[in-house]
C-alpha positions in Angstrom: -96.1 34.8 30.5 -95.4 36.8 33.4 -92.4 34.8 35.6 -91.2 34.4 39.3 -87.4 35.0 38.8 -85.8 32.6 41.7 -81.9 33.5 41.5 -79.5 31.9 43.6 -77.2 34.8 45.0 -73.4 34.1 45.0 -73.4 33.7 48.9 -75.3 30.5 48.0 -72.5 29.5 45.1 -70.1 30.1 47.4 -71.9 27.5 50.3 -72.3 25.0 48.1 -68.9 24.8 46.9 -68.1 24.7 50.5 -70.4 22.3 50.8 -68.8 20.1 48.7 -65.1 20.1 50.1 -65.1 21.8 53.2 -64.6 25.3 54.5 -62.0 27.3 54.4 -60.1 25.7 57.0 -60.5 22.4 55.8 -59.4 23.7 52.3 -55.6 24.5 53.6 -55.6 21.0 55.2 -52.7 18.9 54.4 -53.5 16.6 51.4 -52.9 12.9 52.2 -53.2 10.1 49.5 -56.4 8.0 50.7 -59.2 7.3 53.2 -61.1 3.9 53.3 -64.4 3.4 54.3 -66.4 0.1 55.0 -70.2 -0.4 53.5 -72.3 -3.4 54.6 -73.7 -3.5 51.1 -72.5 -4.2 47.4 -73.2 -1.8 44.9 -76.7 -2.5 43.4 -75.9 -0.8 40.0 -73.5 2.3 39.2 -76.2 3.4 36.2 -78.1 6.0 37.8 -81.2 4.9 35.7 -80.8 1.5 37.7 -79.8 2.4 41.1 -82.4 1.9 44.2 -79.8 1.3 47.1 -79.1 3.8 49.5 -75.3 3.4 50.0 -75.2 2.7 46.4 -76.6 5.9 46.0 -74.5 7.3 49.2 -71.9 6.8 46.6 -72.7 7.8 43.3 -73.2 11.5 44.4 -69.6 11.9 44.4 -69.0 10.9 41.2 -72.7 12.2 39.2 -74.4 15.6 40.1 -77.7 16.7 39.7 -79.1 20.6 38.5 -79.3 21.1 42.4 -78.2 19.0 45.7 -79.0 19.7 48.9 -77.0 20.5 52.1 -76.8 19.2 55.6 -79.9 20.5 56.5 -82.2 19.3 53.1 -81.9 22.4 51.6 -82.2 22.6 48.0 -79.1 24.3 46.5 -77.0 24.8 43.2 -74.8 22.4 41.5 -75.0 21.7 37.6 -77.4 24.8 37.6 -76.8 28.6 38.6 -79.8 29.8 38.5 -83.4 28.5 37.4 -87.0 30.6 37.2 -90.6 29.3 37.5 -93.4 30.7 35.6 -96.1 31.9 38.1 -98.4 29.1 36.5 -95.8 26.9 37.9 -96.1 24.9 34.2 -92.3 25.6 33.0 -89.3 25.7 35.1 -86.1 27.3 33.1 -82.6 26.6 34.5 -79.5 28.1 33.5 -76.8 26.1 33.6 -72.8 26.1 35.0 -70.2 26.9 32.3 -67.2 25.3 32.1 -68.1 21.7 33.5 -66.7 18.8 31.6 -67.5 14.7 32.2 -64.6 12.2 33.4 -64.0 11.9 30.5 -62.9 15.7 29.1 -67.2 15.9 27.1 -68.0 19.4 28.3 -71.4 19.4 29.8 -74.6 21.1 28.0 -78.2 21.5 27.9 -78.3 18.3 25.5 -77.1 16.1 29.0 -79.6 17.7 31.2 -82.4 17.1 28.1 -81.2 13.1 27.9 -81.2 12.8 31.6 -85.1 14.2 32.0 -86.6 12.5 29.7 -85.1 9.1 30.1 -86.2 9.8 33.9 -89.6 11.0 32.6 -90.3 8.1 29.9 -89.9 10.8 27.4 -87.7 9.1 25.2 -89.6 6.1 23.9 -88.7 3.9 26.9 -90.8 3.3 30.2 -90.5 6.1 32.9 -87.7 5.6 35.4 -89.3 7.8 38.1 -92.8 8.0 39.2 -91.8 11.6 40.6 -91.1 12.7 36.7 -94.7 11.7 35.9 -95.8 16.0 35.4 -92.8 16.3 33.2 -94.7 17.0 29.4 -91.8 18.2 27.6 -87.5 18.6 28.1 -86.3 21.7 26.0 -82.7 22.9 25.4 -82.8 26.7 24.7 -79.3 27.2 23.9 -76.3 24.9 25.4 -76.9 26.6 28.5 -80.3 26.9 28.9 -83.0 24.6 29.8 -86.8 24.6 30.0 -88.7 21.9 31.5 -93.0 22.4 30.7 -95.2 20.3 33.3 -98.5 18.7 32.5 -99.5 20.5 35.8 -98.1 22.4 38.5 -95.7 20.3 41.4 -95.2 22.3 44.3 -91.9 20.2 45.3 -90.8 19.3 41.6 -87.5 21.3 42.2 -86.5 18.3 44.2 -85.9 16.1 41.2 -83.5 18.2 40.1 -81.3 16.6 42.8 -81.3 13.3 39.9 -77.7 12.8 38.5 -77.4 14.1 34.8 -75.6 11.4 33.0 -73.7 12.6 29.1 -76.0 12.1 26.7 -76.2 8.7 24.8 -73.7 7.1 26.8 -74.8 3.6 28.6 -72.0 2.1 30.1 -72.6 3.5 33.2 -73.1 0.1 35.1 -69.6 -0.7 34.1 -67.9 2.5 33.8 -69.6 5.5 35.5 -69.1 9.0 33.8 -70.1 11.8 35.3 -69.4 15.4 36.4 -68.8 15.4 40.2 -65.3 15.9 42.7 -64.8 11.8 42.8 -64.0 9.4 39.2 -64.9 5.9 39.0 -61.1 3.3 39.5 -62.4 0.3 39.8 -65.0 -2.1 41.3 -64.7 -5.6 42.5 -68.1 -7.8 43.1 -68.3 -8.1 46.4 -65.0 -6.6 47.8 -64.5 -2.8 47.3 -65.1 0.2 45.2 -61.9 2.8 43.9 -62.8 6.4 43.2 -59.8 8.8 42.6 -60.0 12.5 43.2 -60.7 14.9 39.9 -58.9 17.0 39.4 -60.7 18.8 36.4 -63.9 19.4 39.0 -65.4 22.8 38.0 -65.5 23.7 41.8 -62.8 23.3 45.0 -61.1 19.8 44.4 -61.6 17.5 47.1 -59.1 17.4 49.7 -58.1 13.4 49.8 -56.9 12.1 46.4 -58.0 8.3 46.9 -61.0 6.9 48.3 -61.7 3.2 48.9 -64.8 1.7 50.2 -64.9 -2.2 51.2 -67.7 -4.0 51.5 -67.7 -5.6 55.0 -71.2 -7.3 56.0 -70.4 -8.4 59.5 -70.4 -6.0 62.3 -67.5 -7.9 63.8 -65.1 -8.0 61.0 -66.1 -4.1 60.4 -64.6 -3.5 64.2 -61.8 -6.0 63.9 -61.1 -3.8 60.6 -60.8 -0.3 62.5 -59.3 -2.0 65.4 -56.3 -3.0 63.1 -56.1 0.4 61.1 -57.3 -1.1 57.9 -60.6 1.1 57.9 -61.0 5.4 58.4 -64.5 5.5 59.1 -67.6 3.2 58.9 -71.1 2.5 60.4 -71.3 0.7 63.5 -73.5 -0.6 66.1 -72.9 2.1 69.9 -72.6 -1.3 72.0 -69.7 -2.4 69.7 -68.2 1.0 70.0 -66.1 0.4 73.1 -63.0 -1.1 71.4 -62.1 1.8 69.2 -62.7 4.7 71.5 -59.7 5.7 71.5 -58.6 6.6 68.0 -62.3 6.5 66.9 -64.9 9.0 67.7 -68.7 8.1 67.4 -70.7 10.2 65.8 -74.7 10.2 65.7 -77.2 11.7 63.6 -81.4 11.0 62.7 -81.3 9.2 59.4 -84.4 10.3 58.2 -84.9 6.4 57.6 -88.0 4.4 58.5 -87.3 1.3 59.8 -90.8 -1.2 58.2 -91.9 -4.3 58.2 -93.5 -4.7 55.0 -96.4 -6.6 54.4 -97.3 -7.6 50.9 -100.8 -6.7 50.4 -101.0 -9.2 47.3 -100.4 -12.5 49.7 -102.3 -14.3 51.9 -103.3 -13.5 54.7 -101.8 -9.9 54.4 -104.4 -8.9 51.9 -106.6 -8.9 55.1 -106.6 -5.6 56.8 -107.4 -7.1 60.2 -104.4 -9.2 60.0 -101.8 -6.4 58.8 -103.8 -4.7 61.9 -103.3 -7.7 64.2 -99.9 -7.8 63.8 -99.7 -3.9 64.4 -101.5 -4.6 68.0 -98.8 -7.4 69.1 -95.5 -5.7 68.4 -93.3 -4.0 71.2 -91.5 -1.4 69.0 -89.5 -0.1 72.1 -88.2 -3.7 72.7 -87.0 -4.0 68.8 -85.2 -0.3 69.4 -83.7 -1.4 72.5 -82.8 -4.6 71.1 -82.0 -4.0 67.6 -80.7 -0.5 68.0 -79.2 -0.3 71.5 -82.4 2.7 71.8 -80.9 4.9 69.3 -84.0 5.1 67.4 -87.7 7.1 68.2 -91.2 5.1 67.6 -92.9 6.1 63.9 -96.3 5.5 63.0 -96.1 6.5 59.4 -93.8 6.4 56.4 -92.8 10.1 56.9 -89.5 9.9 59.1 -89.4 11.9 62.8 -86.9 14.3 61.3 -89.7 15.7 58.9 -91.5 17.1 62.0 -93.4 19.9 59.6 -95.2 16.9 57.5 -95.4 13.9 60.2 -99.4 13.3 61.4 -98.6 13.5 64.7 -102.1 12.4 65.6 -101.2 9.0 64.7 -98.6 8.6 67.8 -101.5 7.1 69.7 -102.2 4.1 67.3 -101.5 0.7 67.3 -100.5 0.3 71.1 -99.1 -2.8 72.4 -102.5 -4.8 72.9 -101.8 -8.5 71.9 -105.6 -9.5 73.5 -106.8 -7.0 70.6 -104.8 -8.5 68.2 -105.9 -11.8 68.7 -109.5 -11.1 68.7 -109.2 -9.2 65.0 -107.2 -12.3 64.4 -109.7 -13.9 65.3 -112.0 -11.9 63.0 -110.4 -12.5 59.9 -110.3 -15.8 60.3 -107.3 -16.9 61.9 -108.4 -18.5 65.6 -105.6 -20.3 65.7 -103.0 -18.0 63.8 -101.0 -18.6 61.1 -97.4 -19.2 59.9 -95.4 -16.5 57.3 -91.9 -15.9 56.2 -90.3 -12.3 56.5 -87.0 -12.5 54.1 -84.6 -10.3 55.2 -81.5 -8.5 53.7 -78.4 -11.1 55.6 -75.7 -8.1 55.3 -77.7 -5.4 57.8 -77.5 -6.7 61.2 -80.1 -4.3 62.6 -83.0 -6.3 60.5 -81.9 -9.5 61.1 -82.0 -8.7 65.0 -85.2 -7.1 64.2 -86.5 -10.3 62.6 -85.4 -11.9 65.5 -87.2 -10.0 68.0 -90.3 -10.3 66.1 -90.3 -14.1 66.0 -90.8 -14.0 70.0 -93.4 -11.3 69.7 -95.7 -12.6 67.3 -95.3 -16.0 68.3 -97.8 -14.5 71.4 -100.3 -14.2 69.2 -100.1 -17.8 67.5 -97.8 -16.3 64.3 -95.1 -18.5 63.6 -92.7 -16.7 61.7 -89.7 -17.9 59.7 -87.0 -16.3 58.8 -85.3 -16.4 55.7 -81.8 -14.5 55.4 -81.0 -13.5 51.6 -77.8 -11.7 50.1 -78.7 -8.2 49.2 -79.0 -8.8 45.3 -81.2 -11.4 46.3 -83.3 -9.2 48.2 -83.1 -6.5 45.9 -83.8 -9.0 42.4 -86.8 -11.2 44.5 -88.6 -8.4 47.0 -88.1 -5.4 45.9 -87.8 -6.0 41.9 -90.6 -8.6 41.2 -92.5 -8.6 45.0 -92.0 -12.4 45.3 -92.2 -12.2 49.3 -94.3 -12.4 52.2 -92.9 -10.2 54.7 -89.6 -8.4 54.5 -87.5 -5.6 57.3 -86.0 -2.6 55.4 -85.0 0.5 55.9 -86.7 3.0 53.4 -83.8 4.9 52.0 -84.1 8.6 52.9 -85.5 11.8 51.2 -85.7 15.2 50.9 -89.1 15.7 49.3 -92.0 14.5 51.6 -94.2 14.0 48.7 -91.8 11.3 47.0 -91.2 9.7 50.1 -95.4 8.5 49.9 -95.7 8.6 46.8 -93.9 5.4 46.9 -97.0 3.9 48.3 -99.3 4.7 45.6 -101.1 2.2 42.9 -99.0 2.4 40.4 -95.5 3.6 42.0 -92.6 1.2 40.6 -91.3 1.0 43.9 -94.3 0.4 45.7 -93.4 -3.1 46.3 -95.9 -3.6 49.3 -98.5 -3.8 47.0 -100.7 -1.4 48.2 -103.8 0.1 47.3 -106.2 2.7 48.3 -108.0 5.0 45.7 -108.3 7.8 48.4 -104.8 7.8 49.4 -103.5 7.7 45.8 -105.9 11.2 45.5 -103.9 12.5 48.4 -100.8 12.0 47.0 -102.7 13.8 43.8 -103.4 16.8 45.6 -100.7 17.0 47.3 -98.4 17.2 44.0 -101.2 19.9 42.2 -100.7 21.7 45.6 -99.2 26.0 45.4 -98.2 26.5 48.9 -96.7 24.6 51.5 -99.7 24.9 53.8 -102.0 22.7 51.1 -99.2 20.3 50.7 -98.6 19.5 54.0 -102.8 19.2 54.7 -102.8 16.7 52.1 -99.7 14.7 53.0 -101.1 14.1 56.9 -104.3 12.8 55.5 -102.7 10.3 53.0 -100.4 9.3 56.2 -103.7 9.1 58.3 -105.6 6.4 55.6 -101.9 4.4 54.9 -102.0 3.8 59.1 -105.9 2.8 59.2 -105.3 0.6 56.6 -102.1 -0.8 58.2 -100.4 -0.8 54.8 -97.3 -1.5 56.4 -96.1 -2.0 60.2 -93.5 1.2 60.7 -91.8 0.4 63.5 -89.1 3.2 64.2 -86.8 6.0 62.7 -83.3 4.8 64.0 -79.7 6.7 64.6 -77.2 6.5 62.1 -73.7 5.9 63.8 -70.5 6.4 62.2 -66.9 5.6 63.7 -64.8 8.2 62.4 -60.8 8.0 63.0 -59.9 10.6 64.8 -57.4 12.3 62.6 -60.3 13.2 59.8 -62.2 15.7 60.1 -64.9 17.0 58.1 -67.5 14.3 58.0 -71.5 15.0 58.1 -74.6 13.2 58.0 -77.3 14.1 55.5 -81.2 14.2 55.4 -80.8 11.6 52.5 -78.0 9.4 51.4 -74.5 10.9 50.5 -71.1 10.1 51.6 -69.4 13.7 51.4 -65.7 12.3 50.4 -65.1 15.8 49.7 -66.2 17.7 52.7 -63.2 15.1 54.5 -59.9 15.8 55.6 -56.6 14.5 57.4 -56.0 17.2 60.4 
């Protein structure tokens, strides 16, 4: 079988490891003992066969690696792999794999890791599939210890970004309560609901991170995060711009897209939100520019789509015309469905992430215009996590969908049969866009079929996407070195004390 030879050129080595502590500059940086962060949520689960959280998985990418990561930019590049080919068929992808890496624990890693990893993700192994995206995956090979070839049922133009998926040692499962894995941070210690220790490796295959000791707290209140910084206790954390003002002078504020979309999830199972002309309705009688103003001090751009602003090559942008304020339309499809006189509904939301609860806020006035009476019922995140997002036992919820770098995973997420489709929706022709669009050979096809599964998700008003919002970090002035990311990571290593 005639191959397509993709090799990564040493210029690309050489960026990633750069990538992952820092250029040169920050390399000679003095080495200082430890930097804390704050996190508004508790770890959800340090297995990476378990994890859904974004800042849990913000975290667990310094201590696992995948075949490839990405950089600042999305880009796909090397980590656990060197090099990796594709047969022109597109049916096997062969990667060859980093010598001299070794686990947390001294295991030296090898093809049979990589092997466990995919098929566990796959369902290969006798157990249910962990990720819809691994569905194409027939058959996980190990050619020699360093040497891997992966066969596909069919052809997946962005399959390469799985390969961002952490490889865990094979056989091991005590990752929940002691995480092993390859990558610049190990796991210290974790306390329920009060902080997280990771200590530098020093046995990392590529430059050692600069800081030896990071510790992350877990601080839900915006508030107590300032009062925090304010008193020296915290080196960098998310924060709100209009609570800024107190720590501008040892603090600078950084902003960044968070290729995040910001939704208010309907569940399409419930009453009345398995109508269409109410998920419509309620479409008509938001104000998403008051909810960015108010909720996100207008550091966030309208969406109309589950495809994030940043990915401006995939976004329909012919949907920026739908679903304008009109509360007189939304009543009458009110109206229509059945629902003269309106109705009342619940939205849970996540208590430790201010920016939904303000949201929820917000939309209690607005729909209220309409004749909705909304509720609002503030949950810890493991409750959130356990009752929406596990077993769909909700109304209405706020979330931020955690960021990606593949615009097919992002919707597939909405499809039948997705694990993580927790809206509960449905739509036969959007599940066949989402089927093309995976089959697709060239960039061009994919991105055809991704604006038309966007296009049927809005006209069926699967969910109400409200806007993409800024991420904003306060960063002590004295480190240097940190960066945002098209999907969740906190770079420990990129950091440094000037």
């Amino acid at each position: 079988m005639k191959k397509l030879t993709i090799i990564f050129l040493s210029i690309c080595m050489v960026f990633q490891m750069g990538y992952a502590s820092g250029n040169k500059e920050e390399k000679q940086a003095p080495v200082q003992d430890t930097i804390k962060m704050s996190m508004a949520s508790d770890i959800d689960s340090f297995d990476p066969f378990l994890s859904v959280a974004y800042d849990t998985q913000a975290v667990n990418k310094n201590i696992f690696e995948g075949l490839m990561t990405f950089d600042e930019n999305g880009n796909c590049i090397p980590s656990l792999s060197e090099s990796y080919e594709v047969s022109e068929d597109g049916l096997m992808y062969t990667f060859h794999l980093r010598h001299g890496v070794t686990f947390h624990d001294g295991t030296p890693f090898t093809s049979k890791d990589v092997v466990y990893s995919i098929n566990r993700y796959a369902g290969l192994d006798g157990n249910p599939a962990i990720l819809d995206t691994f569905a194409q995956v027939k058959a996980v090979q190990a050619i020699d210890d360093y040497t891997v070839a992966i066969t596909m049922k069919a052809a997946h133009f962005g399959f390469i970004y799985n390969m961002i998926q952490p490889i865990v040692k094979a056989g091991y499962d005590q990752n929940a309560e002691l995480p092993i894995g390859t990558g610049p941070y190990k796991f210290v210690s974790y306390t329920a609901g009060q902080k997280v220790v990771l200590v530098r490796n020093d046995s990392y295959w590529g430059t050692k991170a600069n800081i030896k000791n990071v510790e992350i707290y877990f601080i839900n209140d915006a508030a107590a995060t300032i009062s925090a910084m304010q008193s020296g206790q915290i080196d960098f954390g998310m924060v709100l711009p209009d609570l800024f003002a107190p720590l501008a002078k040892n603090y600078d504020l950084i902003a960044s897209p968070m290729n995040m979309t910001d939704v208010l999830a309907l569940n399409n199972d419930e009453t009345p939100f398995d109508n269409v002309k109410v998920r419509q309705a309620i479409y008509y009688a938001i104000d998403r520019q008051e909810i960015m103003d108010g909720a996100f001090g207008s550091k966030a751009v309208p969406i109309y789509s589950p495809v994030s602003s940043t990915m401006s090559g995939y976004v329909n942008t012919n949907l920026s015309h739908t679903y304008p304020l009109d509360r007189e339309k939304a009543r009458t499809l009110l109206r229509e469905a059945g629902y003269p006189n309106g109705f009342a509904m619940t939205i849970t939301v996540p208590a430790n992430y201010v920016q939904h609860v303000d949201t929820a806020q917000i939309l209690v006035s607005q729909l209220a215009q309409v004749g909705i009476d909304v509720t609002i019922n503030s949950v810890e995140w493991g409750t959130w996590l356990e009752k929406v997002y596990s077993n769909r036992n909700y109304q209405s919820t706020i979330i931020g969908m955690t960021s990606l770098i593949d615009p097919v995973d992002i919707l597939q997420r909405y499809t039948t049969q997705s694990k993580k489709n927790f809206y509960n929706y449905s739509n036969t022709a959007f599940d066949a866009a989402i089927d093309e669009a995976l089959a697709s050979q060239n960039n061009e096809s994919v991105v055809k079929s991704l604006q038309k599964a966007q296009q049927i998700v809005n006209d069926d008003a699967g969910a109400v996407w409200l806007c993409d919002p800024e991420m904003t970090a306060a960063v002590n002035k004295k480190l240097g070195g940190y960066k945002f990311y098209y999907a969740g990571y906190f770079n420990f290593s990129a950091m440094y004390y000037k």
